[in-house]
C-alpha positions, 0 to 999 in steps of 0.5 A: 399058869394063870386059872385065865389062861388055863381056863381058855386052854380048856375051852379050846382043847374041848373045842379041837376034841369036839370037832375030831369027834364030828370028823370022824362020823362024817360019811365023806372021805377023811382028811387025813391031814386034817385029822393029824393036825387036830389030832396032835393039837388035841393031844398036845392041849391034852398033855398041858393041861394034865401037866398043869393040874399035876403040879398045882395037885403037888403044890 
């Protein structure tokens, strides 16, 4: 993967964390659909870029 498209990973990743975090301190009632989306997109931008960043350690 290229460091351009990693870097915009990144970025996006820090943005899906960014907004779970505001959802989660609302005083209104939780979507929980909302939160199960952002959610699994976080974790599974999470997971690429933990993957990426372990094989470019072993290279």
């Amino acid at each position: 993967m290229s460091d351009e498209v990693l870097f915009l990973l990144v970025m996006i990743s820090m943005a899906i964390w960014v907004t779970v975090s505001r959802e989660v301190v609302k005083p209104s009632k939780l979507n929980r659909m909302k939160m199960l989306t952002l959610l699994s997109a976080g974790s599974l931008s999470t997971l690429i870029i933990t993957i990426n960043l372990f094989q470019s350690l072993m290279m």
